[in-house]
C-alpha positions in Angstrom: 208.2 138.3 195.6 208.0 135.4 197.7 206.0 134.8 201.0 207.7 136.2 204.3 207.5 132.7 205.7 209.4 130.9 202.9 212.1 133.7 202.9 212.0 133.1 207.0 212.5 129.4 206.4 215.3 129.4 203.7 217.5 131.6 205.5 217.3 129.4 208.9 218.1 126.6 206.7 221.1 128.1 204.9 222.5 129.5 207.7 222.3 126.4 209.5 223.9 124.9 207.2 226.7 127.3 205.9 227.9 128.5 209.4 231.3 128.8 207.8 230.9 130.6 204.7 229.9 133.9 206.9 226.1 134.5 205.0 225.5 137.7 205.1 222.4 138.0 203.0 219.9 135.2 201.5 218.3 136.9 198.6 215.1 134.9 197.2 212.6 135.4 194.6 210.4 132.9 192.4 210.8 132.1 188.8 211.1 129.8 186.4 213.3 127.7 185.1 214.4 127.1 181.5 211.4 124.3 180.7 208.7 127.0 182.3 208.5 125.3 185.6 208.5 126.7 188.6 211.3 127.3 190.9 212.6 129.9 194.3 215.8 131.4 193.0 218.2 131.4 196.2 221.2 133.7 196.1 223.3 133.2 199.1 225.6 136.4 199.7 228.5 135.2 201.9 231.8 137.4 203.2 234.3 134.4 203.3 236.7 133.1 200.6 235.4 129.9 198.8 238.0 127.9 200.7 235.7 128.2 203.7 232.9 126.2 202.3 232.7 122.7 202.7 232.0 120.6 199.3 229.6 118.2 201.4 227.5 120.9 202.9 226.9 122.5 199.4 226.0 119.3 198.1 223.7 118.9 200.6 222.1 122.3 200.8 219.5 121.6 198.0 217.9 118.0 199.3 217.9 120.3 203.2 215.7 123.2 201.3 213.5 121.0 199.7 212.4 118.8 202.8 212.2 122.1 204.6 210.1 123.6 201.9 207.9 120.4 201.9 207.2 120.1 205.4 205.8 123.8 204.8 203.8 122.8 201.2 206.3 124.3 199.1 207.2 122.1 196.0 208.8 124.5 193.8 212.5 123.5 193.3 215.2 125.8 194.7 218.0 127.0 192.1 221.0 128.2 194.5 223.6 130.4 193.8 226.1 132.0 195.5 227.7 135.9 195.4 230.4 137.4 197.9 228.9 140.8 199.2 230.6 143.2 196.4 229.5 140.7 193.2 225.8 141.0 194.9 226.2 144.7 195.2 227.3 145.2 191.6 224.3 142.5 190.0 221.5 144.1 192.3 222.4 148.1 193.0 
């Protein structure tokens, strides 16, 4: 489980950022990557077609979390993925 005031500050920061792809839920837990390092798994649960998102904004989304999460003293790096709502409900139900 990850601290209320990460999960607070990753979803101001993706929906900030993803206005148009309609978030509807930011799931986040931590883990670990392949190599056994740590990371904050972000799945972003959106309700808009994947022509709504914009290439640039994705591309950016990562380098965005990870100056948020530093200016709060979190280092781990965040793995996103993305889900539209009924994908989410079938992986997580």
């Amino acid at each position: 489980m990850v601290e209320e005031h990460v999960q607070a500050l990753i979803e101001r920061v993706v929906k900030a950022e993803l206005q148009s792809a309609h978030v509807v839920q930011v799931h986040v837990k931590r883990g670990e990557d392949f190599d056994g390092e740590d990371v904050i798994r972000i799945t972003v649960v959106v309700d808009a077609p994947a022509s709504s998102f914009d290439p640039r904004k994705l591309a950016a989304l990562a380098g965005h979390l990870r100056d948020a999460l530093a200016d709060a003293a979190e280092f781990d790096f965040p793995m996103i993925s993305y889900m539209n709502r009924r994908e989410f409900d079938r992986v997580f139900a």
